[in-house]
C-alpha positions in Angstrom: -20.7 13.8 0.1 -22.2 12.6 -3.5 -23.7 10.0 -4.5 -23.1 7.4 -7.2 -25.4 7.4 -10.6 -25.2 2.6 -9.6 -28.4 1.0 -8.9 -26.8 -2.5 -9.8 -25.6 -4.6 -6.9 -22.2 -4.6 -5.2 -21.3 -7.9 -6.8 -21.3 -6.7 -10.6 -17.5 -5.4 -9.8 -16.5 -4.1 -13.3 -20.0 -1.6 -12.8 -19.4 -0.3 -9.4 -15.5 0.5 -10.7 -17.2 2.2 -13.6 -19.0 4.5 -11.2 -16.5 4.9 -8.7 -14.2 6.0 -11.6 -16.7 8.5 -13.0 -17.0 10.0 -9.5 -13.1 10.5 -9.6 -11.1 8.2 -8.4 -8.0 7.0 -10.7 -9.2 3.5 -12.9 -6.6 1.5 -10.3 -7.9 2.5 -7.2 -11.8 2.3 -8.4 -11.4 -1.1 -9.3 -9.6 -2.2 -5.7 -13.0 0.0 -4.1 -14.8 -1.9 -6.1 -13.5 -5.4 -4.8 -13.4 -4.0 -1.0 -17.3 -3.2 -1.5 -18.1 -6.9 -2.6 -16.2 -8.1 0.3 -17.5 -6.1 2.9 -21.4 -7.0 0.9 -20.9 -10.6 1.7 -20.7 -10.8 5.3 -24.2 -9.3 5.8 -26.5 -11.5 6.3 -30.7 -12.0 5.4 -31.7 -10.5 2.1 -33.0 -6.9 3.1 -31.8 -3.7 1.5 -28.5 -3.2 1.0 -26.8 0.6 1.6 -22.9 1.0 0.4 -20.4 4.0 0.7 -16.6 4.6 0.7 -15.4 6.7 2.6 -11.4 8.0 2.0 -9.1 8.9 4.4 -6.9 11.9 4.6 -3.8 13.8 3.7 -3.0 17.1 5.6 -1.1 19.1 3.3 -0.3 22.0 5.4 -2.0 22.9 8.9 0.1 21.1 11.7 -2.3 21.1 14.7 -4.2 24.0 13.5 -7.7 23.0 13.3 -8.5 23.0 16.9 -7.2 26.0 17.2 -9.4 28.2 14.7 -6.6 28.0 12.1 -6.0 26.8 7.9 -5.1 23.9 6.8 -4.7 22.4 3.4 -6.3 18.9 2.9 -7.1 16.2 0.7 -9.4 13.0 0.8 -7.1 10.2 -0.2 -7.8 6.9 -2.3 -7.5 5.0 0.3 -10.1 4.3 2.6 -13.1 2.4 4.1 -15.7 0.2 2.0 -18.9 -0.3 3.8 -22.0 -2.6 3.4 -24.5 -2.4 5.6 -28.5 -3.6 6.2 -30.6 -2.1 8.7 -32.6 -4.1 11.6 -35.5 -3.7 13.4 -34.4 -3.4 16.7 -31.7 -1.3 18.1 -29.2 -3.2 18.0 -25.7 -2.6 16.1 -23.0 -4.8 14.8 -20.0 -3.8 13.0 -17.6 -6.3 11.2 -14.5 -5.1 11.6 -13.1 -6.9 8.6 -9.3 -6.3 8.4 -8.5 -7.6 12.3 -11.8 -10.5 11.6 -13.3 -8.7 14.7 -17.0 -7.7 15.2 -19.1 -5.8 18.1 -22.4 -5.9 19.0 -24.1 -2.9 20.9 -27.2 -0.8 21.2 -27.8 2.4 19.8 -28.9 4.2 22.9 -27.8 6.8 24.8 -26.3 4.8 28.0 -23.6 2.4 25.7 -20.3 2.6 27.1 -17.4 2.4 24.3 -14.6 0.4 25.5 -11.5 3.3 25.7 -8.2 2.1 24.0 -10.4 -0.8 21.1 -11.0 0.0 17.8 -15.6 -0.5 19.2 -14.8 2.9 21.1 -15.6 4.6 17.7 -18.4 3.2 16.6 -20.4 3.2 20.5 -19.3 6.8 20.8 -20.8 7.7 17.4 -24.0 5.8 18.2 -24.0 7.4 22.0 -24.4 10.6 20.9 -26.7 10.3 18.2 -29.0 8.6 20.4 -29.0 10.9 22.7 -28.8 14.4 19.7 -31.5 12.3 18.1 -33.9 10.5 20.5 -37.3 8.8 19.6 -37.8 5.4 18.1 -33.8 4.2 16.3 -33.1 1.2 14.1 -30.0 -0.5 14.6 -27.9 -2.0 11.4 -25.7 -4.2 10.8 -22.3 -2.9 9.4 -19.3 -4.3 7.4 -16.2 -2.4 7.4 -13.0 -3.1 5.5 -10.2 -0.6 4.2 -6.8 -0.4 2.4 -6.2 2.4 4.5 -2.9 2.2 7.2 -4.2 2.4 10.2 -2.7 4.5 12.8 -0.4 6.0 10.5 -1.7 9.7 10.5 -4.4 9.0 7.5 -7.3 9.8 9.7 -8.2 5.9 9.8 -9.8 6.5 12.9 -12.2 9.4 12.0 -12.9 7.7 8.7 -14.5 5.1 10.7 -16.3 7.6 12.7 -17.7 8.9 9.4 -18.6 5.6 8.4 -20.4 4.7 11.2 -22.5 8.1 11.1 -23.5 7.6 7.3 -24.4 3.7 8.0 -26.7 5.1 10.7 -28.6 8.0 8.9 -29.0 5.8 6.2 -30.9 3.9 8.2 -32.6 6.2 10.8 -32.5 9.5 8.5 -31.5 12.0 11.7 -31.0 14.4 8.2 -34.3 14.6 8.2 -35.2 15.3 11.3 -35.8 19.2 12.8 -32.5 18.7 15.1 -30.3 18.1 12.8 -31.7 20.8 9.5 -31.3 23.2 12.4 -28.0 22.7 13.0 -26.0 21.2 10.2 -26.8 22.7 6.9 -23.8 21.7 4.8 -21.1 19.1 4.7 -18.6 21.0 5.9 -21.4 21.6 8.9 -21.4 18.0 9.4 -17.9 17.8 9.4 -17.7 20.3 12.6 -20.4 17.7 14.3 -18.7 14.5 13.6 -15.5 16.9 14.7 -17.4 17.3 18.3 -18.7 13.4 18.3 -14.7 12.4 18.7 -13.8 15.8 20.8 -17.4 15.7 23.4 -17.7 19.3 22.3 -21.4 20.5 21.8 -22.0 21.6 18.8 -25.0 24.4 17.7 -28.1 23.2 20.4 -26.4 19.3 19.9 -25.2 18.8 23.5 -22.1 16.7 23.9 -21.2 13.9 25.7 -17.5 12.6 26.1 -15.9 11.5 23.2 -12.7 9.1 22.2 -10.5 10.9 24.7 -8.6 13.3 21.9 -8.6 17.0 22.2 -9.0 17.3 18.5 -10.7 19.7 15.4 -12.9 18.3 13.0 -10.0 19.2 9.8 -10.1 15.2 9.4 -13.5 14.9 8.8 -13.8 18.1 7.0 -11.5 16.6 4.5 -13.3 13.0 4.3 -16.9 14.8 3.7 -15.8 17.7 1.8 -12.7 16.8 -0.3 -12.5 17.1 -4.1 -11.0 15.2 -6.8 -7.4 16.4 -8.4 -7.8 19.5 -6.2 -6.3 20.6 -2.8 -8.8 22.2 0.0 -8.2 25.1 2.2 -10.6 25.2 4.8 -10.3 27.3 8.2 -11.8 25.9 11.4 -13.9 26.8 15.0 -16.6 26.7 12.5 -16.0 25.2 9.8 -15.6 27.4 6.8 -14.2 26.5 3.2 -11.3 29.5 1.7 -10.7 27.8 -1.7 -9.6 25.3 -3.8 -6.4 24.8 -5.5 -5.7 22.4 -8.7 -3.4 19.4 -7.9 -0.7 20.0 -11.1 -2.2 17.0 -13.3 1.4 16.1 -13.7 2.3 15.2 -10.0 0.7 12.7 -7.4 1.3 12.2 -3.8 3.7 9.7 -2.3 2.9 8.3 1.2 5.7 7.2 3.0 4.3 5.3 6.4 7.3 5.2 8.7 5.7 2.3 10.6 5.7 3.5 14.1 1.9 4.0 15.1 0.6 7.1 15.3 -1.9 5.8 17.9 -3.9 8.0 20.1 -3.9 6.4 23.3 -1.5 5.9 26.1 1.6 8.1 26.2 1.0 9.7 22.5 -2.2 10.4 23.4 -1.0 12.2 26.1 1.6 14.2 23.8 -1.0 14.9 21.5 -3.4 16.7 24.1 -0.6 18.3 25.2 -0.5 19.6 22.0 -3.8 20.6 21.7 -4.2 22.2 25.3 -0.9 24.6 24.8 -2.9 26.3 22.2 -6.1 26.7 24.7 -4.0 27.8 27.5 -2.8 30.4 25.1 -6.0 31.5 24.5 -6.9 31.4 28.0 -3.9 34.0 29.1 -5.2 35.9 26.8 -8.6 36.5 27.9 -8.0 36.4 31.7 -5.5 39.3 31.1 -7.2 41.4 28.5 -10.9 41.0 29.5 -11.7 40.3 26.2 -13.4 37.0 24.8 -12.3 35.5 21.6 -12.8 32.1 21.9 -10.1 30.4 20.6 -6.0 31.3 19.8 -7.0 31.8 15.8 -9.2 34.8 17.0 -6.5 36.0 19.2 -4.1 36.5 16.6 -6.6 37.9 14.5 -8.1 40.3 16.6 -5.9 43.4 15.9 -2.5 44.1 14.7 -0.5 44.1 17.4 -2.1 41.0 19.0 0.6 38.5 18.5 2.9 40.8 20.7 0.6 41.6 23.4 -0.2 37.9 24.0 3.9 37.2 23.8 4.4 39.6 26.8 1.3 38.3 28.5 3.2 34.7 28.2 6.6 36.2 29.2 5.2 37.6 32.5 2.6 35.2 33.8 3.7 31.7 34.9 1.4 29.1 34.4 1.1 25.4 36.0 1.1 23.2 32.9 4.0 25.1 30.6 6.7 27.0 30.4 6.5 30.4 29.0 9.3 29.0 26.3 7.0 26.2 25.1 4.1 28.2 25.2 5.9 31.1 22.9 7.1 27.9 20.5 4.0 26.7 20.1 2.5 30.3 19.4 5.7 31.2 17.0 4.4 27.7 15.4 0.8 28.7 15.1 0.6 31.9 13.7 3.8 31.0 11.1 1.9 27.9 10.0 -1.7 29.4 9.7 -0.7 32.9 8.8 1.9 32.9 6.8 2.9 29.5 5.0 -0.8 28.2 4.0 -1.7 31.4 2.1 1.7 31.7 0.2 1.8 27.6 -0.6 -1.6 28.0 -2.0 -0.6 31.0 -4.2 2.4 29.5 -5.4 0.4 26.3 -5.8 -2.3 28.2 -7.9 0.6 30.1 -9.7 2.1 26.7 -10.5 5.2 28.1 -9.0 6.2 24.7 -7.6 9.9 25.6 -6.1 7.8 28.3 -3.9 5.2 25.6 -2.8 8.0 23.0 -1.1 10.1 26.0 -0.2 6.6 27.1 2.2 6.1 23.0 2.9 10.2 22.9 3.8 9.6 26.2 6.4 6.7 24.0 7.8 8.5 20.8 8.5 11.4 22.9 9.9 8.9 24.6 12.5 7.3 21.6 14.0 10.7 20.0 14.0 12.3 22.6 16.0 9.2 24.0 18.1 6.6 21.7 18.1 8.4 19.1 19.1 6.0 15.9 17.6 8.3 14.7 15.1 10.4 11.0 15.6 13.9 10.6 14.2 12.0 8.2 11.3 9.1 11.2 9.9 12.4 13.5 10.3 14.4 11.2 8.1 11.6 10.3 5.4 10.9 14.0 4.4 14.6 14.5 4.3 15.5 11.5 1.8 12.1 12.5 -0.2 13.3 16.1 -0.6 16.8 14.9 -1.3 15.3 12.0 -4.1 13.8 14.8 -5.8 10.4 15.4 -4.7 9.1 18.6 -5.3 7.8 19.1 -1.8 7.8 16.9 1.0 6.4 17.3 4.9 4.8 14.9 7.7 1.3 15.1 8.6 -1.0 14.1 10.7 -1.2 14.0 14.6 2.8 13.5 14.9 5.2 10.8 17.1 5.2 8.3 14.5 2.8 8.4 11.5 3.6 9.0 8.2 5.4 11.7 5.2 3.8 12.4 2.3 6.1 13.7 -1.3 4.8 15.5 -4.1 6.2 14.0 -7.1 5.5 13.3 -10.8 3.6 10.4 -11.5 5.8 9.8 -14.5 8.7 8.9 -12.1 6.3 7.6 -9.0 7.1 4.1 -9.1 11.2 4.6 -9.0 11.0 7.2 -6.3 8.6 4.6 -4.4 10.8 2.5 -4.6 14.2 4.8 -4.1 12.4 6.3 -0.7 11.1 2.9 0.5 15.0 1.6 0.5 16.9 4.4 1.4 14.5 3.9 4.7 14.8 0.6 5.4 18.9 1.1 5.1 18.7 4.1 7.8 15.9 1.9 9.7 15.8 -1.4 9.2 13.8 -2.4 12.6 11.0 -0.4 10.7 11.0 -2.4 7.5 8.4 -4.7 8.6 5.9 -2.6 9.2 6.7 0.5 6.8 4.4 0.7 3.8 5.0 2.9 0.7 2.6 3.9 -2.0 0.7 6.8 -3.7 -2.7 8.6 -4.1 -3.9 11.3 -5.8 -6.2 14.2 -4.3 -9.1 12.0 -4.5 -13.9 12.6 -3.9 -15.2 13.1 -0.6 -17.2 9.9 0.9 -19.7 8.5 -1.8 -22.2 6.8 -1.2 -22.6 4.3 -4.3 -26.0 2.8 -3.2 
């Protein structure tokens, strides 16, 4: 995360763009930021000091349910995101204004709050759970104004955004960076990002014990990407920890396209359930593994990589011991899935990207889309369709991202013809699904700063 050269206030728009620009976002999307942090500045109340940040959320590039798994992916920070004001308080107490639903919670930051499963407050009392209880002693509580241009459940990682958020607001005001715990356990961003990672998953992480989180199975790629992206370039980071591989130029000639099919990508409920389901194949793979072989790498990424012939041992160990939750087909899909994605396809899209070879990039993005639509199985009729027109519009590379059943498609194209293939995309869609018109949303971002704080 950086910080902005602004000690003005929030109001003074044009200045705060200025910054926000400098820190490198596009002029369009610093001045919006800019407006969003005014907003959210206004609803605070009293006259104490005032804290401010944006945090982006996030477009996976390549690395379809990867992370939690020890594999790549390939990630940006968007330019859409959350602006936050926020004050601290004396007591313990903490209320966050949920702007864009005109919805606030109150709650205290202690160990024994219990988040309300399935509301948007189950983010912010499972943040301040856990750090009460990582980070114990005397607390301040704050009060904290939230409001984003981001789509929310539509696979842009609105929801760990917000857990972000919610951790800056409260070391800002408590300082748990300072504090022996946390120096001996997070050193880095992308340290932080495998925290915040465990905060949603109730993994422990280092000597931080854990405590159950939002009820998702998940890696900590999203907030890798929202603390550690960089402007105009492309991240490859692998996961199970944390580590950064490189960084790859965005061609200055091409932005992305989002297209958001508008069918929630929610985690709860029945797509909750598909998504753990998701997530627990690639354990259970990992879990055949050792109880066969004795040995003890952790997680399927290890597997794969722990000799040559690994891949094939673990496909007869699948073949020949029936388990209780899958199939041995679905489990060798999901491992055929896995190793092609991590192994293979994110190490030759980031060479052809780096080459600027951009017919081999979406030919690597094209065998991606194609695997998770054919073994992964988390893809809807819509997602399917959008990365079909895009490719078929002219888009130089086009895939889904995110969680999967419903969400959204992103399209590399060139910002000299952005706005008419916008606009191409968004209507071929609503023709081939006009239910979803209402609620479809279609715009564009380039690889945009980690979370900045601007005062």
């Amino acid at each position: 995360m950086n910080s902005l050269d602004y000690d003005g206030t929030l109001s003074n728009t044009v200045a705060v763009a200025q910054a926000l620009q400098a820190a490198g976002l596009n002029p369009h999307a610093a001045r919006s930021k800019a407006h969003l942090l005014a907003t959210a500045a206004a609803v605070l109340s009293g006259d104490a000091e005032r804290h401010a940040f944006f945090v982006p959320g996030r477009v996976e590039v390549l690395g379809k349910h990867t992370d939690y798994a020890g594999g790549r992916s390939m990630v940006i920070a968007a330019e859409q995101g959350f602006a936050m004001a926020l004050a601290p308080r004396q007591h313990e107490q903490v209320t966050v204004h949920a702007l864009d639903v005109d919805q606030q919670v109150t709650f205290p930051l202690g160990g024994d709050v219990v988040p309300r499963a399935g509301h948007w407050s189950n983010y912010p009392m499972t943040v301040a759970r856990r750090l009460a209880r990582n980070f114990p002693g005397s607390l301040r509580g704050a009060e904290i104004a939230l409001v984003s241009d981001l789509p929310i459940a539509a696979g842009m990682s609105s929801s760990s955004a917000m857990v972000v958020s919610v951790f800056l607001a409260l070391d800002a005001v408590n300082r748990f960076s300072d504090r022996p715990e946390y120096q001996e356990n997070i050193k880095s961003a992308s340290d932080l990002g495998g925290y915040l990672g465990t905060v949603e998953n109730g993994l422990p992480f280092g000597s931080l014990r854990s405590e159950s989180g939002v009820g998702t199975f998940g890696g900590s790629e999203d907030q890798t990407a929202v603390l550690c992206g960089r402007a105009n370039q492309i991240s490859q980071y692998s996961y199970c920890p944390v580590r950064f591989e490189r960084a790859v130029p965005l061609p200055p000639t091409h932005a992305f396209a989002i297209g958001v099919s508008g069918i929630v990508a929610s985690k709860t409920g029945n797509a909750l359930a598909q998504y753990n389901a998701a997530s627990r194949s690639a354990t259970v793979l990992a879990e055949l593994w050792r109880a066969k072989t004795g040995r003890d790498e952790p997680h399927l990424a290890a597997v794969v990589e722990s000799s040559t012939d690994a891949v094939g041992r673990l496909q007869e160990i699948v073949r020949t011991t029936p388990h209780d939750e899958f199939d041995a087909d679905r489990l060798l899909a999901r491992l055929e899935q896995f190793v092609v994605e991590s192994t293979e396809i994110i190490p030759r899209a980031g060479d052809a990207l780096a080459a600027g070879d951009l017919g081999a990039f979406g030919a690597e993005v094209d065998r991606s889309q194609a695997l998770v639509e054919r073994l992964l199985g988390n893809q809807v009729p819509e997602t399917i369709f959008l990365a079909a027109a895009a490719r078929g519009l002219g888009a130089t590379a086009a895939s889904a991202f995110g969680a999967g059943f419903g969400g959204s498609v992103w399209a590399l194209v060139e910002k000299s013809r952005m706005e008419t293939f916008l606009a191409d995309w968004k209507a071929a869609y609503e023709k081939e699904f006009p239910r979803r018109a209402a609620a479809a949303r279609f715009f564009s971002t380039s690889a945009g700063p980690a979370a900045l704080r601007v005062c």
